[in-house]
N, C-alpha and C positions, 0 to 999 in steps of 0.2 A: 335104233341102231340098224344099219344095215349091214344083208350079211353076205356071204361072197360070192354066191349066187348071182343077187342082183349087179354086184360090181361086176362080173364076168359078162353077165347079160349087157353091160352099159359099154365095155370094153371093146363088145362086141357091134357095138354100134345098135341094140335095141334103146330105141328114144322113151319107152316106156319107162325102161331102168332107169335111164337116167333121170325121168321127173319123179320117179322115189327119190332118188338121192337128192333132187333140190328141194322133193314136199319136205324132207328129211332136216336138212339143215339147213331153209331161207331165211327163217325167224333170227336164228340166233348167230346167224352170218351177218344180216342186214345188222341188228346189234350191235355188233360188232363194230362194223362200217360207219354205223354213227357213231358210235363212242371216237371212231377213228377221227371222220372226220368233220364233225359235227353238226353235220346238215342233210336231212331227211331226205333230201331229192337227192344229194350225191350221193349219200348209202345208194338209195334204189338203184342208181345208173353207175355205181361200182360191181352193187351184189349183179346186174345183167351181164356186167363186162365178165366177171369172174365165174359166171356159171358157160357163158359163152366160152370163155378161154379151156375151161373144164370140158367142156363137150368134144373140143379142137382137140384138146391132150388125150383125154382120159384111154383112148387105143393106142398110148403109146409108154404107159404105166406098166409098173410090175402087174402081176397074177395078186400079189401077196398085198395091195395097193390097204392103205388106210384111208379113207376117203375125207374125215374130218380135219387131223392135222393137214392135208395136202390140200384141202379147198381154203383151209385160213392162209395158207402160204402163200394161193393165189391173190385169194380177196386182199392180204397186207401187201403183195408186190400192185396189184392196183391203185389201192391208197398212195403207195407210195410215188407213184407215177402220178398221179392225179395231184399229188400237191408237188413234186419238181416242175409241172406243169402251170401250178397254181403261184409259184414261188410263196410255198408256206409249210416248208418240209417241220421245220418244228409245231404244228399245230395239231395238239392230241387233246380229248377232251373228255371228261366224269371216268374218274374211274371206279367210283362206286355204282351199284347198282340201289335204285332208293325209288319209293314211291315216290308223287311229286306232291307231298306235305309242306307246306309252308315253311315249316319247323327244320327242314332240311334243307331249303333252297341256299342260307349263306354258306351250309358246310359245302354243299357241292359246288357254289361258284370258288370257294378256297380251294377246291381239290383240282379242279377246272382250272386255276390262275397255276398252283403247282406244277402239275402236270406241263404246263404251256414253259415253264420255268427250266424243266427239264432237256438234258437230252433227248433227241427222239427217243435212239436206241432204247434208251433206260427206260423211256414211259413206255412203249410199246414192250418190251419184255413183265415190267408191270401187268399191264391187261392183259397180255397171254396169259400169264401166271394165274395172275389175284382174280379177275374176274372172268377170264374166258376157260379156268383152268386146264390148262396144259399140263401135262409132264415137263421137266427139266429136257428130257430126252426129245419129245415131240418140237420144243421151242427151240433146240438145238436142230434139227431137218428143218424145219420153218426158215430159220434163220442165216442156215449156212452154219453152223459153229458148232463146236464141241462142246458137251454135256457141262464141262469142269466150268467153261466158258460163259454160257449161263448160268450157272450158279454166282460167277464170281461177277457178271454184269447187276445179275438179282441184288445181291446183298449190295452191290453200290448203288443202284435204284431203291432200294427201300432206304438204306442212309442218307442219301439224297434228297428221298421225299420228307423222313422225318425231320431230316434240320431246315429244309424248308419250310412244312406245314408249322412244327411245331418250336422251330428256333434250335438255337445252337447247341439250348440244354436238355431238348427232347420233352422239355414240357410245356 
């Protein structure tokens, strides 16, 4: 976690702060970016755009700045640019997190074909939630939208994924 010290120091334009903040969260950014958009090279040259775009911002942030939810905001407004670019705005991919067992590979391509199934919106409110865990409230700043707003996208994304995954009867 980092603490407000070093965001003040980054704020201020010390380049040191700021590679805490990316030693801090490149892992589970990049994660992210591939869950998003399913291919290891575009993570990487997503998470650059979004640490690049962060460095550009970040002197222009509150004092009171939370650095986690505000860098997923950027890294998802990149994806999301990157596939209206790509013409493949619906394409989101695992949303589970799994070793890679054999024994798992056909649940994750079903979870994989779902997800593709979906709304953007609703899968990416999924992976903030369920795997990147978010707050209701964080995925609401992220998103643009009001808390009540996610919530009520949530529960139609997981109804969504279960009568897909598992059919109309939920089993």
């Amino acid at each position: 976690m980092i603490n407000a010290g070093v965001i003040a120091r980054a704020q201020a334009g010390e380049e040191d702060a700021f590679t805490q903040i990316i030693s801090t969260h490149e892992r589970e950014l990049t994660a992210f970016l591939y869950r998003r958009v399913g291919d290891p090279q575009v993570a990487e040259d997503l998470l650059q755009d979004t640490f690049v775009a962060a460095w550009k911002a970040i002197h222009k942030t509150q004092p009171d700045l939370i650095v986690r939810p505000w860098l997923y905001k950027i890294a998802l407004n990149m994806a999301r640019q990157w596939e209206r670019r790509q013409g493949i705005a619906g394409r989101i991919f695992q949303l589970l997190h799994r070793q890679r067992e054999e024994d798992d590979w056909l649940e994750r391509n079903e979870v994989q074909r779902v997800l593709g199934q979906m709304q953007p919106r609703d899968a990416e409110v999924l992976l903030l939630k369920v795997v990147s865990g978010f707050s209701y409230s964080e995925i609401g700043l992220m998103l643009n939208i009001k808390t009540e707003a996610v919530r009520q996208r949530l529960h139609r994304a997981r109804e969504r994924f279960r009568i897909l995954y598992f059919g109309q009867d939920g089993e």
